[in-house]
C-alpha positions, 0 to 999 in steps of 0.5 A: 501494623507497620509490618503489614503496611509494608507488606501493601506498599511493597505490593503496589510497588511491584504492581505499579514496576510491572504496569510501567512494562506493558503498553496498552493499545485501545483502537477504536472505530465507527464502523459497524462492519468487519474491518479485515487486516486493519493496520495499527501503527503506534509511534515509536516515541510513545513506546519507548516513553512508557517502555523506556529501553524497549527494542525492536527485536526483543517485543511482544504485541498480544491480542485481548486473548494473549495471542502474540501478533506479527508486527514490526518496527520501522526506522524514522530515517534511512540509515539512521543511528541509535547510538544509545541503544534507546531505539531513536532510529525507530519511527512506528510500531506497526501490526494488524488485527482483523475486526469482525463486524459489529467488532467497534474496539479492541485492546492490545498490550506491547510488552518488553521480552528478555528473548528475541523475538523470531523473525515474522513472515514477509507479507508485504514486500517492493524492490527495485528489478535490474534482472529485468531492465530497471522495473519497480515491483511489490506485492503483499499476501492479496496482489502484486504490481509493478511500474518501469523506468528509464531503461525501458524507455531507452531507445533500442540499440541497432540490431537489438530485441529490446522492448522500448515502452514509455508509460508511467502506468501501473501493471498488475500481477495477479497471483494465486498464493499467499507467499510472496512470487515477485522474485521467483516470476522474474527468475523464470524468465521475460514473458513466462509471467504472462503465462499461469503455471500455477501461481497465477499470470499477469493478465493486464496490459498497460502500454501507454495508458495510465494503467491501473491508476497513473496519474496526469495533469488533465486541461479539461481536454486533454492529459498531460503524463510524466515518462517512466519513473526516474528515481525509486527509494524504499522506506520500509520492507514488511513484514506487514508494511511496504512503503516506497517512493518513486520520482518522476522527472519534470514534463510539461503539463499544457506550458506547465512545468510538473515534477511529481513523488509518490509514496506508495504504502503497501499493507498486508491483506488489503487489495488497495495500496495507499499512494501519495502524489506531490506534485512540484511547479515552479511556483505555487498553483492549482492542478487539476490531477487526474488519475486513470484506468485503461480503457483495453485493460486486457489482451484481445485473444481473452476476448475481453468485456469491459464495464465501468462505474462510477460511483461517489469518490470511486472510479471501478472496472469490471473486465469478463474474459474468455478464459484466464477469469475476470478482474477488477480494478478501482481508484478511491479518491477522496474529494474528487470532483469529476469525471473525464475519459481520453482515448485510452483512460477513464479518469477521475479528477480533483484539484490539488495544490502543488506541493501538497500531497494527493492521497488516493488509493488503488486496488485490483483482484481476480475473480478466482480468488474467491473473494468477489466472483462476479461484478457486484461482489467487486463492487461490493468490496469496493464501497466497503473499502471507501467507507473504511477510508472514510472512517479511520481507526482511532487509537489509545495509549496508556499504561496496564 
């Protein structure tokens, strides 16, 4: 009797040792349509209480069907230090899953390994580019950017070629694969990117207008914007997640001094980049942000089409051209109030207090990626993206 009592103690012994290796991961949502590339982000604080010891390179994330999953871990801080080994620099454990609709929950288990994980495919991707004056440019697998600094606003030197251009506008990269192509776009050389040679072409056009979502400070009349960026800082670097930040100088917004930082997040699979904009006074006030679409978003020799929507917390474009195909632009703004237009933007607006960050989101895709053919597949997707901000993903942890 003692002797098989044991044998039982022994048993839930062992049980309870191999729970305390395995996190549990329950996400959850409302939706009851398909949530593609949702992103599950778990703090590190939590996986090394339950995984006491777990590093980021000896891990595995499964699936409900045992499939190990792509994932990544991020530091709480630039250079931070784990002097233990006890992964205090950690900040998230970041990974994805693509919800099928009427798919409301899924569970997922983090587990230490003895191996070492290899190495995940890069999938989200940003980096500050001096081969090119002093660009900002990211991407993911869907959609690349980029952005400009000081160097391009600098006047010309006599006798130089230089492009001269201040804007604070954001530029889009349409691109064809899913591989990243920042790098081998800017190795080809200024300007080759404006042409498709197989991998896709930059076919919007920003000058001096807010872009592909700019920001400004609108007096109910007029839009008051900040110069190229001044200062970039990259926080993490895939492989499912990019996020960065870049620093714009003090400009007078109608006798207004105004700084602003934003934080851009950038996910695999997803059409949207998240961003988030502080805005800085000398003292606290009110402002009434707005952010913009170029009203001429494409070169004149496509001979383009553009229409506008305006839809609740939505600002849209859809853009027909001649030859190179379509495109779409949009901003999400959750708690917007209002529209306006300058000569060169639409805008959507909202009141935010300085110091208090604005979140918004920002997406763009071509027609030939065979995602939204035509307007009302943009459109479509647009409002599905809407709903999924509205409705975030709940998640729970426990032991299994």
């Amino acid at each position: 009797m003692k002797r098989a009592i044991l044998v039982a103690w022994l048993a839930l012994a062992a049980l309870h040792a191999g729970a305390a290796e395995r996190l549990l991961v329950t996400v959850r949502h409302d939706l009851m349509a398909a949530r593609p590339a949702e992103t599950i982000t778990v703090p590190w604080v939590e996986v090394a209480r339950r995984l006491p010891g777990a590093l980021l390179h000896q891990l595995a994330v499964r699936d409900a069907s045992g499939r190990v999953l792509p994932y990544q871990v991020t530091n709480v801080a630039p250079l931070a230090k784990d002097p233990k080994g006890e992964g205090t620099a950690y900040g998230e454990l970041i990974f994805q899953h693509d919800f099928a609709a009427d798919e409301q929950s899924a569970r997922f288990t983090v587990e230490k390994t003895a191996t070492v994980a290899p190495p995940f495919p890069v999938k989200a991707f940003a980096r500050y580019v001096p081969e090119r004056l002093d660009d900002f440019a990211w991407e993911n697998d869907k959609i690349g950017h980029r952005t400009y600094g000081q160097a391009l606003a600098a006047p010309a030197p006599p006798g130089s070629d230089k492009e001269v251009l201040v804007t604070s506008g954001v530029d889009i990269w349409f691109k064809r694969p899913s591989y990243l192509i920042v790098d081998r776009w800017y190795n080809k050389g200024h300007d080759h990117y404006h042409k498709d040679e197989g991998e896709g072409l930059d076919m919007y056009a920003v000058g001096r207008t807010r872009g592909a979502g700019g920001t400004g400070i609108w007096n109910g009349s007029q839009l008051f914007t900040s110069r190229n960026y001044s200062a970039w800082r990259v926080i993490a670097n895939g492989p499912v997640r990019a996020v960065f930040e870049l620093t714009y100088d003090e400009w007078d917004a109608d006798g207004a001094p105004v700084s602003e930082v934003k934080r851009f997040t950038v996910d695999a699979g997803h059409y949207f980049d998240t961003v988030d904009s502080t805005f800085s006074t000398p003292s606290p006030r009110t402002l009434t942000v707005a952010l913009g679409l170029n009203k001429k978003p494409a070169y004149a020799a496509q001979a383009p089409v553009v229409a506008t929507y305006r839809a609740p917390a939505t600002l849209m474009q859809w853009v027909r051209q001649r030859s190179a195909g379509d495109f779409g632009t949009a901003i999400v703004l959750p708690g917007a109030d209002g529209y306006a237009a300058d000569p060169d933007n639409e805008l959507i607006l909202t009141q935010v207090k300085s110091a208090q960050p604005l979140r918004y989101y920002l997406g763009a895709g071509a027609s030939w990626s065979g995602e939204f053919p035509t307007a009302q597949a943009w459109q479509g997707y647009v409002e599905a993206y809407r709903k999924r901000v509205a409705s975030p993903i709940r998640v729970e942890l426990g032991a299994e």
